[in-house]
C-alpha positions, 0 to 999 in steps of 0.5 A: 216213444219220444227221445225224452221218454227215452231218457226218462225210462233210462234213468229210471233203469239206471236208478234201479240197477244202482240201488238193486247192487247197493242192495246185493252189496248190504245184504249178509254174506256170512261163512254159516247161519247164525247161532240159536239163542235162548238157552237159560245157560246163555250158549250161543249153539250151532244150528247144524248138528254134527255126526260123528263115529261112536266114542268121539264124545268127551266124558264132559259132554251132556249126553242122552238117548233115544230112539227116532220114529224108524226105530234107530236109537241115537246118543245126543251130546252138547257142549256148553262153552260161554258166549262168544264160544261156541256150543256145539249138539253132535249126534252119533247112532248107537244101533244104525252105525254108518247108515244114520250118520251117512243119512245125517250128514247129507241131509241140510235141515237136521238143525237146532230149532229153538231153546229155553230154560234148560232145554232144546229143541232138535229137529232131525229129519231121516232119509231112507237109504236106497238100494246103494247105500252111498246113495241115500234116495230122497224121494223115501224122506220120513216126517221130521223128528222132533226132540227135545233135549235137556242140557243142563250143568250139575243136573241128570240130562235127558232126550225124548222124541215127540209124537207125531200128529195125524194132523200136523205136519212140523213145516222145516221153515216154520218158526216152531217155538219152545217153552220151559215150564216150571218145576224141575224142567222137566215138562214143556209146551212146543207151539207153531202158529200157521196162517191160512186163507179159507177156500170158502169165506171171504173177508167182508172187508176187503173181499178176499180169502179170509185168513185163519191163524191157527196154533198147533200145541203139544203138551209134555205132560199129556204127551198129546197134539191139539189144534186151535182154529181159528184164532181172530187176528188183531187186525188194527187198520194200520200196520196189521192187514190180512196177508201181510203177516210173515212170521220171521222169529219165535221166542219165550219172554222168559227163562227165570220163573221167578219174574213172568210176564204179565202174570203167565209163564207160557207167553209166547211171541212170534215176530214179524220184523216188518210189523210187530209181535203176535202175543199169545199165552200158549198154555191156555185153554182158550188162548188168543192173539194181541198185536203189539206194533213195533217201534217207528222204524224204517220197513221194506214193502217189496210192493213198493220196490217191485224191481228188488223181489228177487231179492230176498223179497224182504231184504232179511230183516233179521240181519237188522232187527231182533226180539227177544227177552233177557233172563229176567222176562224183560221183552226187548226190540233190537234195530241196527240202523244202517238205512233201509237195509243198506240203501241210504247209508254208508256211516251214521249206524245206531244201535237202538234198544227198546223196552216193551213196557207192562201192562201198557204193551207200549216200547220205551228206549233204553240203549242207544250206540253210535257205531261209527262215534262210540263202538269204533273209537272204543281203544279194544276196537281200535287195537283189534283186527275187526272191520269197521262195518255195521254189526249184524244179527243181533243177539240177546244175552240170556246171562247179563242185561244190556249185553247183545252178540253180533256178527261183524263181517267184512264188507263186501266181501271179506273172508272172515266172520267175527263175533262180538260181545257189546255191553250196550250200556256201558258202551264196551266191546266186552269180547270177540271170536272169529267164527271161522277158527272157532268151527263155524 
């Protein structure tokens, strides 16, 4: 090699080992996962469940019953506190005892799934003790046990344990969705959408595995699994190629069944922050698959930066980005823009917020915050201990339109974790709450 190739190849190697620690640097450090929204009462809950010993529980708490699939029956609690507070889902065993709570407090994935309406949806996987009952084995790991609790002020609460499927198996990762259907809260749909290449069909345009959508269903009101395979994939040419679809979130469009979307109160979209949403109207029989590309705005291709796959290989975009829908089924895209995650920028931050406009599917912007000209020179910001960095993982407010919830941590490297309450279209810090004081 040349002594210019040299120098070139060392420049290159320079040039990637600055943006690779620019890149550590942007990407979120926070105390806890963030919080699990969608709840009709607008609470921002605590994705972990919390074990506690019998008779712990305040009187004021929501409580239910049920019994897991190894027989152990156990009481759910939640307590609803309004946004930036904190809600909180504790378990406590009423027949196992210790042995329950051991299990629970070892396990990480026992977690707040999803919520709608009134209710939850709790994913709590039990491990088997081994012969040492300090020492809990998990090689002995049951199937994860759904349930779905209903957690409502002023109206009777309840818990129940969902079958499981010979067929399906609730993959722990999977974005697995929830929707509340009208008429007393009382019944529900749950729906994972899974993608899979066939081991014996090839796409005829492109000449690889072809790849299945398939949506798993259960019916409350049947109290049965189905399964519908294979649904087309909308593939437009563009931003939708086979094998590029990550699904990064799930949600409902509404939680007030006096406004649907499109005429449907069981649409669901699930989310690649990267590309766009997947529609779907989980309660038709024949249901199907309608692309709708997100707004131009900056994606990260780890094909193209092969130096930053060890990098979250996505870079999180859910730290950036979200989608979700106010109460009144209003479907809304969130972009915090600080530059291709972190990379091009170090000021100049927006927050943009798009409409997504019916029956056309197209967005339209509604909000947009300068962060460094408008939310820090805001007297309630100045006068508060919050550091002045880019806000992360924004939150749609299930209460109030135009209201989003952030989580604002200390760059690089600072100790707290702060969330705050913005009213994008007045332009207002409505409220903040340090997370870490607050239990998280």
């Amino acid at each position: 090699m040349s002594f210019r190739q040299t120098s070139i190849q060392i420049r290159r190697n320079k040039t990637r080992s600055d943006l690779c620690r620019r890149a550590m640097t942007a990407l979120p450090n926070l105390c806890s996962a963030p919080p699990v929204v969608g709840h009709g009462s607008g609470a921002l809950f605590h994705p972990r469940l919390a074990v506690i010993p019998d008779g712990d529980i305040p009187q004021s708490w929501a409580s239910a019953s049920a019994t897991t699939s190894d027989g152990n029956e156990v009481r759910i609690s939640v307590r609803l506190a309004s946004p930036p507070a904190t809600s909180f889902v504790k378990v406590q065993s009423a027949a196992a005892g210790d042995k329950l709570k051991l299990r629970l407090r070892l396990d990480p994935t026992s977690r707040v799934v999803a919520a709608h309406g009134d209710l939850l949806l709790i994913c709590m996987p039990l491990v088997d003790a081994g012969d040492d009952d300090d020492s809990p084995s998990y090689s002995r790991r049951h199937q994860h046990d759904l349930f779905v609790f209903r957690a409502c002020v002023g109206h009777p609460c309840w818990l129940r344990r969902v079958p499981h499927a010979s067929y399906y198996y609730c993959r722990i990762n999977n974005p697995l969705g929830i929707v509340s259907l009208p008429g007393g809260g009382d019944h529900f749909i749950l729906a994972d959408l899974q993608m899979y290449s066939s081991r014996y069909q090839l796409d005829p345009a492109t000449g690889h595995l072809q790849e299945i959508a398939c949506l798993v269903r259960y019916f409350s009101a049947t109290d049965r699994w189905d399964f519908k395979a294979p649904l087309a994939m909308p593939y437009d040419g563009d931003a939708l190629k086979p094998d590029h679809w990550r699904t990064d979130k799930c949600f409902c469009s509404s939680t007030d069944h006096k406004q649907t979307d499109n005429g449907s109160t069981t649409i669901m979209y699930w989310v690649d922050y990267h590309l766009g949403l997947l529609r779907c109207d989980v309660g038709n029989c024949a249901p199907m698959l309608r692309f709708i590309r997100l707004p131009e705005i900056e994606s990260w291709n780890s094909y193209s930066f092969p130096a930053y796959r060890f990098l979250q290989d996505r870079m999180c975009p859910e730290a950036y980005r979200t989608a979700g829908a106010y109460k009144g089924g209003t479907v809304i895209f969130v972009h915090v823009d600080n530059g291709l995650f972190g990379l091009h920028k170090k000021s100049g931050f927006t927050i943009t917020i798009w409409a997504l406009k019916m029956p056309e599917f197209g967005w339209h912007e509604v909000r947009v915050l300068q962060v460094d000209d408008e939310l820090w020179q805001l007297p309630t910001f100045k006068d508060s201990p919050l550091p002045r960095w880019v806000p992360q993982f924004p939150m749609v407010s299930m209460r109030q339109e135009d209201v989003l919830h952030f989580i604002l941590h200390e760059y690089p490297c600072g100790d707290d974790d702060w969330m705050i309450t913005v009213d994008m279209h007045h332009k207002l810090l409505q409220s903040y709450e340090n997370r870490i004081k607050a239990g998280w």
